[in-house]
C-alpha positions in Angstrom: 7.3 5.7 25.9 10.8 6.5 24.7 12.9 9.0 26.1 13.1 12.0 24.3 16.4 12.9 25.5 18.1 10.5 23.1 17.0 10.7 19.3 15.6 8.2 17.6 18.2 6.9 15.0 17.3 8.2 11.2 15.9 5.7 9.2 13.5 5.5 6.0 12.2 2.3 7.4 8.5 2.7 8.5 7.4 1.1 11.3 6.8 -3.2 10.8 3.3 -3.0 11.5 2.7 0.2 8.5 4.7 -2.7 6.7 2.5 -5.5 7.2 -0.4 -3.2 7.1 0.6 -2.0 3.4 1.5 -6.0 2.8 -2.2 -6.7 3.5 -3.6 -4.1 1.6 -1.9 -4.7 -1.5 -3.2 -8.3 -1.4 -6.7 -7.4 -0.4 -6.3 -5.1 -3.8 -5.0 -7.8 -5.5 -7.7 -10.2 -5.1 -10.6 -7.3 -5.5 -9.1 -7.0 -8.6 -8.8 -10.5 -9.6 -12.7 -11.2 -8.5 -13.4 -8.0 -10.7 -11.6 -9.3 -13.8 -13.0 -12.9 -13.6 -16.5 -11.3 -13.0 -16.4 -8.7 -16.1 -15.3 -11.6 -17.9 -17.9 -13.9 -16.9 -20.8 -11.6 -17.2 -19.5 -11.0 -20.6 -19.0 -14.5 -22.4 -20.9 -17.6 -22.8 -19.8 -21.4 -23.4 -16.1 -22.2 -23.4 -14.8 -19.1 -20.8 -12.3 -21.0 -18.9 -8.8 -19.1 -20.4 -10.8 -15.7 -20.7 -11.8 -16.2 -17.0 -8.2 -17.0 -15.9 -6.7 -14.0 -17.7 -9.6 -11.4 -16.7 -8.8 -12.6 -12.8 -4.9 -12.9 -14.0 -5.0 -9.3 -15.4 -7.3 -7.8 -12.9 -5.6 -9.3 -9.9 -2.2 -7.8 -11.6 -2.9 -4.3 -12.2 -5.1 -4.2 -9.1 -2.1 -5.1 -6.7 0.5 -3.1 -8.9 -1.7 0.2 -8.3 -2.3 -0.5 -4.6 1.7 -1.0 -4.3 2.1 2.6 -5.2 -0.5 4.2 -3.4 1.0 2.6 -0.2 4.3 3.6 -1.0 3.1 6.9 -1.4 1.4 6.6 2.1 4.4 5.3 3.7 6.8 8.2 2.7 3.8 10.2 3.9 3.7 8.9 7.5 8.1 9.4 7.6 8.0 12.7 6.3 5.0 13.3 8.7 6.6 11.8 11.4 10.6 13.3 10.4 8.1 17.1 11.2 6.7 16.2 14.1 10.0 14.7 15.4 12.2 18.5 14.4 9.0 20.3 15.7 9.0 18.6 19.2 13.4 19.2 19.6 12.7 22.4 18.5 13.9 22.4 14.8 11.6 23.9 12.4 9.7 26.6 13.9 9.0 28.4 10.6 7.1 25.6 9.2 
């Protein structure tokens, strides 16, 4: 447990496992998506599918990861700003929050 007499040092950095954790969701998004585009696609044509298939995976894999990307930015500034309160709340700062 750190000590709480010396402050952590300020950084925007989240911690390296909310990293890797974001990492893995943005490619578990990414291939959702790309399953979903390459199964709309192929539900949807017959005969000679092969480049429609590609880009339905290609374009659903794509926008799939791009929009997980943000939403776990989003959830990473969450968790510092969440943890930047908790950290002026425990020293004291901040009581009329």
């Amino acid at each position: 447990m750190p000590d709480s007499a010396t402050p952590r040092p300020l950084s925007a950095l989240p911690s390296p496992a909310a990293r890797a954790a974001a990492f893995a969701a943005i490619l578990i998004g990414g291939l959702a998506g790309g399953l979903i585009g390459y199964s709309l696609v192929r539900v949807q044509c017959s005969g000679q599918c092969g480049v429609g298939k590609g880009l339905g995976a290609l374009i659903g894999a794509s926008s799939a990861a791009i929009g997980m990307s943000i939403v776990a930015v989003l959830v990473l500034r969450a968790v510092g700003e969440w943890r930047d309160i908790e950290d002026r709340r425990v020293n004291g700062g901040g009581q009329g929050s």
